[in-house]
FILUMPA-544396 format. One record per residue (C-alpha): x negated, y negated, z; residue number from 1. Coordinates in steps of 0.25 Angstrom, whole numbers, plus 5000, padded with zeros to 4 digits. Layout:
N
{node {X,Y,Z},NUM}
...
This chain:
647
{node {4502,4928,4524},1}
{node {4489,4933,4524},2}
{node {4484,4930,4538},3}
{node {4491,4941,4547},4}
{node {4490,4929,4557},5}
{node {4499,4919,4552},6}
{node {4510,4916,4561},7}
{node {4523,4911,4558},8}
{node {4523,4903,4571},9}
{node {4523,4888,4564},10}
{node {4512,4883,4576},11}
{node {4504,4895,4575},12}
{node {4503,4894,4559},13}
{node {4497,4881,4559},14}
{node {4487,4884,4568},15}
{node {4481,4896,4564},16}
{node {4483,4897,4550},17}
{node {4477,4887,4540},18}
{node {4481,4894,4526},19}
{node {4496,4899,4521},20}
{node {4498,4905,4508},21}
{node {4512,4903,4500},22}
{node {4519,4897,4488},23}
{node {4521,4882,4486},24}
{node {4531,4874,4483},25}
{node {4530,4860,4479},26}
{node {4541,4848,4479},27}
{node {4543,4838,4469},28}
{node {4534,4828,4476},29}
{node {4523,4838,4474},30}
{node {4522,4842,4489},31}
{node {4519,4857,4491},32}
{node {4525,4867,4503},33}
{node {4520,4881,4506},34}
{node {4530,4890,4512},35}
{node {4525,4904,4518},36}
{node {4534,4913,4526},37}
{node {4524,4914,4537},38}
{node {4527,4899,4539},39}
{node {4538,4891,4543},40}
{node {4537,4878,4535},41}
{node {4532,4875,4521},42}
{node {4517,4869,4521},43}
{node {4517,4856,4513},44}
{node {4508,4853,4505},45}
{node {4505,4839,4500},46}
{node {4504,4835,4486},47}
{node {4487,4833,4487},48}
{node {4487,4846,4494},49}
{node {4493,4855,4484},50}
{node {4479,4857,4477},51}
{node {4485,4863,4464},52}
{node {4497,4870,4470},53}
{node {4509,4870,4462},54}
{node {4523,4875,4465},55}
{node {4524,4889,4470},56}
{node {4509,4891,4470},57}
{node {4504,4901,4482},58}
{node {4494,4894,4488},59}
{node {4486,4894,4500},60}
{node {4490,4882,4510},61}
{node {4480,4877,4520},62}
{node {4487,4872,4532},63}
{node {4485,4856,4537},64}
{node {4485,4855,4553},65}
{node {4501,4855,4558},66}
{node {4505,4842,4563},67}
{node {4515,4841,4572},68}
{node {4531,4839,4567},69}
{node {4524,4837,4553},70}
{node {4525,4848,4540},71}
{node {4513,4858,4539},72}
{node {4507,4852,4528},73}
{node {4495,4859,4522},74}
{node {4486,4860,4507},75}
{node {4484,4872,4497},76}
{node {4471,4878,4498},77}
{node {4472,4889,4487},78}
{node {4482,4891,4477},79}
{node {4484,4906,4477},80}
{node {4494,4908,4465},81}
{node {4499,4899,4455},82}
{node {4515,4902,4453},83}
{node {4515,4897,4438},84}
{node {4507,4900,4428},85}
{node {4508,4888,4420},86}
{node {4519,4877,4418},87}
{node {4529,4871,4407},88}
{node {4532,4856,4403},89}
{node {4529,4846,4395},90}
{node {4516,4840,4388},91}
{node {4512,4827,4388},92}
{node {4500,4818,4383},93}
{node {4496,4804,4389},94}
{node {4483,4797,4386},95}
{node {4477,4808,4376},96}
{node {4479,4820,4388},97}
{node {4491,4830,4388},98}
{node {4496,4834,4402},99}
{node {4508,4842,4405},100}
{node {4520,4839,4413},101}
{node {4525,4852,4420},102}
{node {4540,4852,4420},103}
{node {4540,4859,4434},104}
{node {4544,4848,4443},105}
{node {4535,4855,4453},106}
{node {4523,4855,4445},107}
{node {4517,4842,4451},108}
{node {4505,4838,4442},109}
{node {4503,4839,4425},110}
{node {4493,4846,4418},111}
{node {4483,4841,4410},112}
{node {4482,4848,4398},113}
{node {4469,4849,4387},114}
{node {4471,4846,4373},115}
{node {4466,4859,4369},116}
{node {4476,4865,4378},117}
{node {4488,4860,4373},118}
{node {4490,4875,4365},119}
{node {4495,4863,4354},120}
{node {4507,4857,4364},121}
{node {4510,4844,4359},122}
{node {4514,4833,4370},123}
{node {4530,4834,4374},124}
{node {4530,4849,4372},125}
{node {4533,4859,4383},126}
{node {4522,4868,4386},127}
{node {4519,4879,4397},128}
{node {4505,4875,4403},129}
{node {4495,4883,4411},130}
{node {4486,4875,4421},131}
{node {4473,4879,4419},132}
{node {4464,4871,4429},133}
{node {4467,4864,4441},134}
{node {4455,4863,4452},135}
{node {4456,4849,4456},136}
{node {4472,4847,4462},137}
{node {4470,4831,4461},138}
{node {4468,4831,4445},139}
{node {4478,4838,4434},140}
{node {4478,4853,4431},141}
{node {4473,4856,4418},142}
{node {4483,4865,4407},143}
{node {4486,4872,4396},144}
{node {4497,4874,4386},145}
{node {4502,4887,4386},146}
{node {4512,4887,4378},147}
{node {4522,4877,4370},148}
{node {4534,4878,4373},149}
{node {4541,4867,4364},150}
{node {4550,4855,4367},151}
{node {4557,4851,4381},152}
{node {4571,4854,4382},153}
{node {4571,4864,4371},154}
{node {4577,4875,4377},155}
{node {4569,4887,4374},156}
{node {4555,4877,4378},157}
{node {4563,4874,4391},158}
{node {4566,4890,4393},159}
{node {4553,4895,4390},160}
{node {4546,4884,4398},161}
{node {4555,4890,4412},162}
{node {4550,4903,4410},163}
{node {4537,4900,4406},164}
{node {4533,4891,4421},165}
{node {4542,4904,4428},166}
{node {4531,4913,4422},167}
{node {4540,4919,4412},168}
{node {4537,4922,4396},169}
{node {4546,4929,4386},170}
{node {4535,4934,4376},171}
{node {4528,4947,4383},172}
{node {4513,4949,4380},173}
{node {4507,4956,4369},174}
{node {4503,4967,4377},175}
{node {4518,4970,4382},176}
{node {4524,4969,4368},177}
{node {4513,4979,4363},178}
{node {4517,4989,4374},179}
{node {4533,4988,4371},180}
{node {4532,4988,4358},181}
{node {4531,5004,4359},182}
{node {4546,5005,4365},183}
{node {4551,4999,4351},184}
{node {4555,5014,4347},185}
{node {4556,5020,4361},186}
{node {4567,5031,4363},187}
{node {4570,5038,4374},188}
{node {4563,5052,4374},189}
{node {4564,5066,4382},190}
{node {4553,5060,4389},191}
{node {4559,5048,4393},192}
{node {4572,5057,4399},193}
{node {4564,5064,4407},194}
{node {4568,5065,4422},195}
{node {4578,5056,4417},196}
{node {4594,5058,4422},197}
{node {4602,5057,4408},198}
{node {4615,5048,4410},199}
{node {4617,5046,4396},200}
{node {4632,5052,4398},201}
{node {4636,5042,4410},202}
{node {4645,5032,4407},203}
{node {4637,5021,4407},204}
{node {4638,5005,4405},205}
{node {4629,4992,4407},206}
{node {4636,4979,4412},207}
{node {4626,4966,4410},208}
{node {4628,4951,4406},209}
{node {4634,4947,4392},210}
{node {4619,4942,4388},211}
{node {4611,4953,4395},212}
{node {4602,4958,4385},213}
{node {4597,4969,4395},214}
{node {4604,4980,4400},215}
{node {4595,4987,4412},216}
{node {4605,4993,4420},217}
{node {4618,5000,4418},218}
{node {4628,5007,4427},219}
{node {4636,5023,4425},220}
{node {4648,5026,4430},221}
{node {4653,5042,4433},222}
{node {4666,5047,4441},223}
{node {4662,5056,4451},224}
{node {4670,5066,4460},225}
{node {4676,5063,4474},226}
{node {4678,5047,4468},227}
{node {4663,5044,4468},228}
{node {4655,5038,4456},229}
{node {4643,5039,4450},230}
{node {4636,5025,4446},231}
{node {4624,5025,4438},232}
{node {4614,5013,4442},233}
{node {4605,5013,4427},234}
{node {4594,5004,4425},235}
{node {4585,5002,4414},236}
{node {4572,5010,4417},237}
{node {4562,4999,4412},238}
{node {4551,5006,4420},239}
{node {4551,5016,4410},240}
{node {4546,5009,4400},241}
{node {4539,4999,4409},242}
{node {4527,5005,4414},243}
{node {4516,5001,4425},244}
{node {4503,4998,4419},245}
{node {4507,4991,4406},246}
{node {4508,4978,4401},247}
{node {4525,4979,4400},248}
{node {4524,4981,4415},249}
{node {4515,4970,4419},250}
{node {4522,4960,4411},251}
{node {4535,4964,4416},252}
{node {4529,4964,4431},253}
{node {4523,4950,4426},254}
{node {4536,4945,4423},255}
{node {4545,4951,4433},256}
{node {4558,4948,4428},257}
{node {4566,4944,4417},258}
{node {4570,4929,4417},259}
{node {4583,4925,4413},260}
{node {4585,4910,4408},261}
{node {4595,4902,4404},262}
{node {4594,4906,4389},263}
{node {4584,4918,4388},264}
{node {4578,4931,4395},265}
{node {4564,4931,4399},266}
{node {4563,4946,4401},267}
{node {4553,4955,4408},268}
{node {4552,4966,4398},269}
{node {4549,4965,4383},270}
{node {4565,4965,4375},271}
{node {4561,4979,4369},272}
{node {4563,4984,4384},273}
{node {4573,4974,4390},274}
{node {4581,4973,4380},275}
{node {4579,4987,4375},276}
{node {4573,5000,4378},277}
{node {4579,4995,4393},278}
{node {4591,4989,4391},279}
{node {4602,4999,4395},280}
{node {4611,4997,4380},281}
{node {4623,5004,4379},282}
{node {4622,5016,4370},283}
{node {4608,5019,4373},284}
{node {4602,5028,4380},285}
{node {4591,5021,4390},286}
{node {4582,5026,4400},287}
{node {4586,5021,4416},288}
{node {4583,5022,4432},289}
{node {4597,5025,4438},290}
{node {4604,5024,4453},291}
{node {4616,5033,4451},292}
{node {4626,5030,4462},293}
{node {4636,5041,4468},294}
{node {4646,5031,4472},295}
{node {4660,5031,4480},296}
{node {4672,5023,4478},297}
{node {4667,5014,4487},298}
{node {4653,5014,4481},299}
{node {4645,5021,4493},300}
{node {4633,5028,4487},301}
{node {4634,5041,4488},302}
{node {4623,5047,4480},303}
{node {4611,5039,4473},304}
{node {4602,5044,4462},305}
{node {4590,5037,4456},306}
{node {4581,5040,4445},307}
{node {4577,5040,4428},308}
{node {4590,5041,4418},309}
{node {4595,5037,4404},310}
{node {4608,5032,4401},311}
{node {4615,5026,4390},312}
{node {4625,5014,4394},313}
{node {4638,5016,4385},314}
{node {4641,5001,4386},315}
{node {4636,4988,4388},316}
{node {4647,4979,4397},317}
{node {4644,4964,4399},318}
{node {4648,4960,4412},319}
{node {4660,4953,4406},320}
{node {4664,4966,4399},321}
{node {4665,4974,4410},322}
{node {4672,4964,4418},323}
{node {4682,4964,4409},324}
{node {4684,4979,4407},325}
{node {4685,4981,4423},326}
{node {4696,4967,4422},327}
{node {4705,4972,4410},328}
{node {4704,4988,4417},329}
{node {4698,4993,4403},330}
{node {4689,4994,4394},331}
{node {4676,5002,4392},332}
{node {4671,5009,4406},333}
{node {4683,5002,4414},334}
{node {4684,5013,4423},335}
{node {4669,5014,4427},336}
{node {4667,4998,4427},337}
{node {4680,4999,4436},338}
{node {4674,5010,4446},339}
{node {4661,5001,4447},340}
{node {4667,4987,4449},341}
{node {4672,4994,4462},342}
{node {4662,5001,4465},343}
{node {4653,4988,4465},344}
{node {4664,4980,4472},345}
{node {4662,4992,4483},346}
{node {4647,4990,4483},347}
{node {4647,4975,4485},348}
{node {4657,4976,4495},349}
{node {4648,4985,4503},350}
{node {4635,4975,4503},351}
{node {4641,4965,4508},352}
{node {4647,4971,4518},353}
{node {4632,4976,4521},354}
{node {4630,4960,4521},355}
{node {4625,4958,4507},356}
{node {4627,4943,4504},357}
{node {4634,4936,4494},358}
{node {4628,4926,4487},359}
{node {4634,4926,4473},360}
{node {4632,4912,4465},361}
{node {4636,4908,4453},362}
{node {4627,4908,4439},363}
{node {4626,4899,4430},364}
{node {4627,4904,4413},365}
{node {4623,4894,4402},366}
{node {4628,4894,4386},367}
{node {4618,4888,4380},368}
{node {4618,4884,4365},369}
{node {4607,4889,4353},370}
{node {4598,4880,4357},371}
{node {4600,4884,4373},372}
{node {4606,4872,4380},373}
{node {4618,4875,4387},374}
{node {4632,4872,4384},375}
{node {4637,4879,4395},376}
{node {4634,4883,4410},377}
{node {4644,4892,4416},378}
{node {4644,4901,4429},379}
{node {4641,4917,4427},380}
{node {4653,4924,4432},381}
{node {4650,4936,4439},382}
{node {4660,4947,4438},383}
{node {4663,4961,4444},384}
{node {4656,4968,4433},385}
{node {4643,4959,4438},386}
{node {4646,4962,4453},387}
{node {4647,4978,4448},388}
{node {4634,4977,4441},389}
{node {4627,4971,4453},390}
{node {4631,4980,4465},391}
{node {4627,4991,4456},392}
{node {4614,4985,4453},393}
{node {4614,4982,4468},394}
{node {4616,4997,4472},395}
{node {4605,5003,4461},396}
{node {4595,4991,4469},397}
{node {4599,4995,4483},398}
{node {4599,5010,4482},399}
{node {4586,5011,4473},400}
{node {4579,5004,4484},401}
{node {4585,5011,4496},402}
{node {4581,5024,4488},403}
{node {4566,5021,4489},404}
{node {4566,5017,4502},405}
{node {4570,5030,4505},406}
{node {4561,5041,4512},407}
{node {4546,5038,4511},408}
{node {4541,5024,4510},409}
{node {4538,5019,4496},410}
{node {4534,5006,4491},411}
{node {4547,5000,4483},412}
{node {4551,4984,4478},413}
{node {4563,4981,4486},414}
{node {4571,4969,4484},415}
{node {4572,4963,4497},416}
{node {4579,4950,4502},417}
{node {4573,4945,4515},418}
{node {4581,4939,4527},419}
{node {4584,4924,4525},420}
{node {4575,4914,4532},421}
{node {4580,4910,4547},422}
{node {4576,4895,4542},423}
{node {4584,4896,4527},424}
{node {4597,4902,4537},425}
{node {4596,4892,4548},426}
{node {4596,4881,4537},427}
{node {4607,4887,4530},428}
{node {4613,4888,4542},429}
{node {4613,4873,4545},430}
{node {4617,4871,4530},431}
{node {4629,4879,4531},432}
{node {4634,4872,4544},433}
{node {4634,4858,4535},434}
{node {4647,4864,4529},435}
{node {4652,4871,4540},436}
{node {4647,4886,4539},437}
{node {4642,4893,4550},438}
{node {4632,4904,4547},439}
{node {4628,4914,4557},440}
{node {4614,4914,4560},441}
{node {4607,4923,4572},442}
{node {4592,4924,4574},443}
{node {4592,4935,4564},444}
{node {4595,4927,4553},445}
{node {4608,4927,4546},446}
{node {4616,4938,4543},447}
{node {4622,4942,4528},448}
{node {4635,4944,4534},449}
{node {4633,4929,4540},450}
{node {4630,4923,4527},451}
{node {4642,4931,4519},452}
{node {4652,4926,4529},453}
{node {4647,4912,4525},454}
{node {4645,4915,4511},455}
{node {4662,4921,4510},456}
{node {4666,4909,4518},457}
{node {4661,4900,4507},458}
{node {4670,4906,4495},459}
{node {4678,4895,4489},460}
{node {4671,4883,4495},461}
{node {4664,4872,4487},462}
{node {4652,4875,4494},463}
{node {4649,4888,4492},464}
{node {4640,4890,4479},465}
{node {4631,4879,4490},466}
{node {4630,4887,4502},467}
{node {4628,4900,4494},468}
{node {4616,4894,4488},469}
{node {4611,4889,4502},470}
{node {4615,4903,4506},471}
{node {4604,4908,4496},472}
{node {4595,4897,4498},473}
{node {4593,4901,4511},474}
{node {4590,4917,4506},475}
{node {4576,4923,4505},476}
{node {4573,4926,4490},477}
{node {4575,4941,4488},478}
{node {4564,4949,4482},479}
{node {4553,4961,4478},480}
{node {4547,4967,4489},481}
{node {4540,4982,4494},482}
{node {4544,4977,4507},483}
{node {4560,4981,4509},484}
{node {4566,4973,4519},485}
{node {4582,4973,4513},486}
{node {4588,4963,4504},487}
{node {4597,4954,4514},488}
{node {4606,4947,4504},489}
{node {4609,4962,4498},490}
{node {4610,4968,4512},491}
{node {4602,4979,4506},492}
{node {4591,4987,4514},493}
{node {4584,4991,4500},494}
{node {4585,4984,4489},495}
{node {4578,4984,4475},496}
{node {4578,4979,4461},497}
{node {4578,4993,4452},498}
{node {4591,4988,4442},499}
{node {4586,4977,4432},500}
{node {4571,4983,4427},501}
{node {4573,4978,4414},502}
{node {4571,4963,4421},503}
{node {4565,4964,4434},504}
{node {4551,4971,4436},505}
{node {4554,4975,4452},506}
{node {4566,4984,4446},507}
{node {4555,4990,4436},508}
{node {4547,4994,4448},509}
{node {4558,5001,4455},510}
{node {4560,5008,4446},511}
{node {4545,5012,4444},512}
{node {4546,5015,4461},513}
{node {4561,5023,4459},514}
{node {4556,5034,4449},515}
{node {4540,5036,4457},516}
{node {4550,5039,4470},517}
{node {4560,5047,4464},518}
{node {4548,5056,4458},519}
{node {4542,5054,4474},520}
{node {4532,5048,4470},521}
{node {4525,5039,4480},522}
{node {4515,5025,4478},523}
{node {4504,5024,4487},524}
{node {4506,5012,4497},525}
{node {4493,5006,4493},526}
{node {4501,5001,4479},527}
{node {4514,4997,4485},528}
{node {4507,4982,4486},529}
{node {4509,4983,4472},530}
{node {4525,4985,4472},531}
{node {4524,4973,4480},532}
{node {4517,4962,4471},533}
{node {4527,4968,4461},534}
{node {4538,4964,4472},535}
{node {4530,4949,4475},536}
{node {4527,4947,4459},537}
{node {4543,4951,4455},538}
{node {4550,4942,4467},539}
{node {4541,4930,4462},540}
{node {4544,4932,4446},541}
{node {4557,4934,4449},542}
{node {4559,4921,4458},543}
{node {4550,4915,4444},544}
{node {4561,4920,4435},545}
{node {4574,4915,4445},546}
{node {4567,4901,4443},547}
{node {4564,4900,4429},548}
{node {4581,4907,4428},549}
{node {4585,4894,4436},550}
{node {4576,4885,4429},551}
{node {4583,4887,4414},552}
{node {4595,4888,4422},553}
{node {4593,4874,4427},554}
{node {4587,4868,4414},555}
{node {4599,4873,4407},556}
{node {4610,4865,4419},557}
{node {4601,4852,4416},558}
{node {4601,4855,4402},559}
{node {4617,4857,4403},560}
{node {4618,4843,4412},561}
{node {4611,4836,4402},562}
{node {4621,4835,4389},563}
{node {4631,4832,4402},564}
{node {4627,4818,4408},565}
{node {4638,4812,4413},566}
{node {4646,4823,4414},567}
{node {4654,4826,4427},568}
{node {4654,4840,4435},569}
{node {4659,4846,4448},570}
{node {4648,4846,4455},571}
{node {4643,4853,4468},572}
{node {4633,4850,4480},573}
{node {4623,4858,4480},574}
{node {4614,4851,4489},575}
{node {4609,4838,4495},576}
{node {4596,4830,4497},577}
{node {4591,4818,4498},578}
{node {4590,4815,4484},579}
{node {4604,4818,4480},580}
{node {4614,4831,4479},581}
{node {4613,4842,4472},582}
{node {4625,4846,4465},583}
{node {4630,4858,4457},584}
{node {4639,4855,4444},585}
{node {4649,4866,4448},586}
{node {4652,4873,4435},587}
{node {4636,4874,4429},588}
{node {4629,4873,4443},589}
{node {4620,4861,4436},590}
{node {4615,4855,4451},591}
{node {4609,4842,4450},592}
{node {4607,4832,4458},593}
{node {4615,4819,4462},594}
{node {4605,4809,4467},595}
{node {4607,4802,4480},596}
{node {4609,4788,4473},597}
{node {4619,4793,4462},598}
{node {4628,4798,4473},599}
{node {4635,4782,4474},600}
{node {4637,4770,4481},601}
{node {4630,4774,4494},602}
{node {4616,4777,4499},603}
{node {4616,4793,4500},604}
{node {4607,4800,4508},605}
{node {4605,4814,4513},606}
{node {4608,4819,4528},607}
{node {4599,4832,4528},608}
{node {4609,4835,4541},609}
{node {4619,4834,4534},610}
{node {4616,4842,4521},611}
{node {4624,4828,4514},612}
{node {4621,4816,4507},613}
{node {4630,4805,4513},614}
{node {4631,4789,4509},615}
{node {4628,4780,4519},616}
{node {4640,4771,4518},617}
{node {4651,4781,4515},618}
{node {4645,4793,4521},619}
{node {4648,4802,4510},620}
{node {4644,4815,4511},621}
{node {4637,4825,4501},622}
{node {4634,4840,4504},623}
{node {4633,4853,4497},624}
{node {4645,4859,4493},625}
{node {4651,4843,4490},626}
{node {4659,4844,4476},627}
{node {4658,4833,4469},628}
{node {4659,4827,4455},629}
{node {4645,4825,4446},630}
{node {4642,4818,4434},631}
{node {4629,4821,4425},632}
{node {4621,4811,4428},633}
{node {4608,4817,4420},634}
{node {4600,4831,4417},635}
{node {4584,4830,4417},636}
{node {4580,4843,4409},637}
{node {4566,4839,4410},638}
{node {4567,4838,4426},639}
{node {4578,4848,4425},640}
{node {4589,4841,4434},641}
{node {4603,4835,4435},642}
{node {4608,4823,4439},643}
{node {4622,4820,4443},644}
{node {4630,4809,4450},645}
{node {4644,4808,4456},646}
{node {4655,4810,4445},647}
């Protein structure tokens, strides 16, 4: 906040302090509420007062005078920065003028849009519009077509339309293109080698996803004396290729990640380099940053090294692969996938016993046909070979950051994941009590002991996927920072992102910061407000890409649901309102909503004390974590929800 005298006292804030800056949110019935950390509640913001602002704006928030027992209300004065740069849906034509219906239910008002502005959109296309003038919050903003997208409920239109209101393109400007187009005949030099450790001879393998078409780290393995090991930690070294002060750097710094949809890769470096000349393929000789591990049998480190290497990756597993090699005790690189899987087992064992929380939920995977609707929805299963590849990554992440921090002080971007709220906790708390748990809370918050005892008491119960997710819920979000303050869920002092450059930008950075310290060099403390808008700019594009990831995800569950109607499921409540329940198909995690009137022969309503939707006459109960049988009732793709009722 930028007044130094803003207290957090809630009497105190209304008082002296007129103006709050923060993001908006806005509800389906187009009221607006500004949240702050410096205060308590959420400012709302009535629909005449919103003057422009539109879901997840920073805005400038005037405060109305408090009133006693009533919400501080207040009005947006200044809209600091927009969070989208334009908007998809759908164009339509009524009385000779076109407008455009935004399929962001958040989006609260259409845009009018100029004939000569229709970049030759025909009425019932979808387009992606940028709002090019608004000054008056009582009349319409006026648009332009920016691009055509093509017909609703095609499934590329639909995809491209996700990425493109998240921020996210899959054609690179010209400028970029130009400036990759001199890799197309690179090879690695005596120059590129220099100060370079040569690993070439290590036995060395990658382990990724069937469909990965990236490969940006791998792992060696080498028997060491006295029953020690030497693990290799190899990640792609992106930052060698991507340097400051170009237009491949800003664009991937613009981006900020690679987006994973349902049916495509959005990715944050040009194919020649992501799928390429970074990619760590088997049989070739590529150019890597590298923790190397002296381990023991009971994977405490005993030595660490980091620094430039090449390696050259003798085979490519797929997590299944190496599963089954480390099941049937054969196969290629059984003895060191062998030595590893305990090793990681060794590693895991030891964070939690530091208090790392366990918080594992399950993913959904679609089959999708030629065309991209899906025929199938099942859940990912993670194996040990996944677990392996984790704790490792987790290691390079941890030790790279506790390596910096070393010595002198140096600017850095941690990954940091702050304490959890007192107010999220005491609600969980009282959550929790619903269904009989207990969960230690003291005035210092909740301890990650606490919440893994509750966590292992839930394993077998109906209602544990519900309560994991109220667990999370209740989470801060981690993220970039120059500012180390620990990663709670991790139970990690210093923690970092330095093993996946080849899709996030923050990892690229690291690396950048790892070799200038290694060489001792420094960076004068009047640039390190630099590292830290690249730390602000990654956490928010990351969040970006997490939503469009879940919005083809849920496009795709409604898009499933819709060639079902009046098919039955087991089904899950996931939650309760007083509209209706939530509930979960228990195989495909499609949640929909079974609405208070299709729940039968008696006048529902919800007990918020309750956490339950109960009849009146019969005084049935509802709650989360109730199974119950569901029948397809209907799947809006345009509103993008499920409808179900009793089986």
């Amino acid at each position: 906040m930028k007044n130094k005298n803003y207290s957090k006292d809630k009497t105190e804030i209304k008082t002296t302090q007129k103006l709050i800056e923060g993001p908006i949110s806005i509800s389906g019935k187009g009221t607006g509420y500004v949240r702050t950390k410096d205060f308590k509640d959420s400012i709302e913001v009535d629909h005449a007062h919103l003057n422009t602002a539109l879901q997840g704006d920073t805005v400038l928030c005037k405060l109305h005078s408090f009133k006693k027992d009533k919400a501080q209300t207040g009005e947006v004065v200044k809209i600091i920065k927009r969070s989208k740069v334009g908007f998809a849906g759908i164009i339509e034509k009524e009385e000779g003028i076109y407008f455009f219906v935004p399929s962001d239910p958040k989006m609260y008002t259409d845009i009018i849009i100029p004939e000569n502005k229709l970049n030759h959109a025909k009425a019932g296309q979808k387009v992606f519009v940028k709002i090019s003038e608004w000054h008056d919050p009582l009349k319409a903003p006026i648009g332009e077509v920016a691009q055509v997208l093509g017909q609703p409920g095609d499934n590329n239109v639909e995809m491209t339309a996700i990425a493109l209101e998240k921020g996210f393109e899959a054609d690179f400007p010209k400028k970029v293109e130009e400036e990759v187009s001199k890799f197309k005949h690179f090879q690695i030099t005596e120059k590129d080698l220099k100060d370079r450790h040569d690993l070439r001879g290590m036995t060395t393998f990658t382990i990724d996803p069937e469909d990965a078409k990236d490969f940006d780290d791998a792992l060696s393995f080498q028997k060491l004396p006295n029953n020690e090991f030497e693990i290799g930690i190899h990640i792609a070294d992106v930052s060698h290729f991507v340097r400051p002060n170009t237009a491949l750097d800003d664009e991937a710094y613009r981006r900020g990640t690679s987006v994973y949809l349902v049916d495509r890769t959005i990715p944050m470096l040009p194919e020649i380099l992501s799928n390429e000349l970074c990619s760590l393929k088997p049989e070739e000789d590529k150019l890597t940053m590298s923790a190397i591990f002296t381990l023991d049998r009971k994977a405490n480190v005993k030595k660490s090294w980091f620094g430039k290497t090449i390696i050259h990756s003798q085979k490519r597993f797929t997590y299944e692969e190496a599963q089954k090699v480390i099941d049937q005790k054969h196969g290629h690189f059984y003895q060191e996938l062998h030595e590893l899987n305990i090793l990681a087992k060794h590693l895991k064992e030891k964070r939690f016993a530091e208090g790392a929380i366990a918080l594992d939920q399950d993913e959904v995977k679609f089959v999708l046909d030629a065309n991209g609707v899906p025929l199938k929805v099942t859940k990912k299963i993670r194996q040990d070979t996944n677990k392996l590849i984790e704790e490792f990554m987790l290691l390079a992440n941890r030790r790279v950051a506790e390596e910096i921090a070393r010595g002198n002080e140096k600017v850095f971007v941690y990954r940091i994941h702050d304490l959890p709220e007192a107010e999220k906790i005491n609600e969980l708390g009282k959550f929790l009590k619903k269904f009989g748990y207990h969960l230690k809370i003291s005035k210092e918050g909740v301890t990650a002991k606490a919440l893994n005892d509750l966590i292992k008491s839930l394993e077998g119960k109906v209602e544990q996927d519900v309560i994991k997710t109220a667990i999370t819920r209740s989470m801060q979000k981690a993220i970039y920072s120059t500012k180390n303050i620990g990663h709670y869920g991790l139970a990690f002092t210093h923690y970092t992102h330095f093993t996946s450059p080849i899709r996030r930008y923050p990892d690229t950075v690291v690396h950048r910061l790892l070799e200038l310290y290694l060489k001792q060099g420094r960076i004068s403390k009047e640039k390190w407000h630099e590292y830290q808008t690249v730390s602000n700019t990654s956490s928010a594009r990351e969040k970006e890409a997490q939503e469009a990831e879940r919005a083809s995800i849920k496009y795709k569950q409604v898009e499933y649901m819709q060639s079902r109607i009046g098919q039955s499921y087991d089904g899950l409540i996931t939650g309760v309102t007083d509209r209706g329940l939530f509930v979960e198909e228990k195989e495909t995690k499609c949640e929909g909503m079974i609405r208070l009137r299709d729940l039968g022969d008696d006048y529902y309503f919800y007990d918020e004390k309750e956490f339950a939707v109960i009849g009146k006459k019969t005084k049935k109960k509802f709650r989360i974590g109730d199974k119950l049988k569901i029948k397809v009732k209907n799947a809006d793709l345009k509103k993008k929800i499920i409808d179900y009722v009793p089986s």
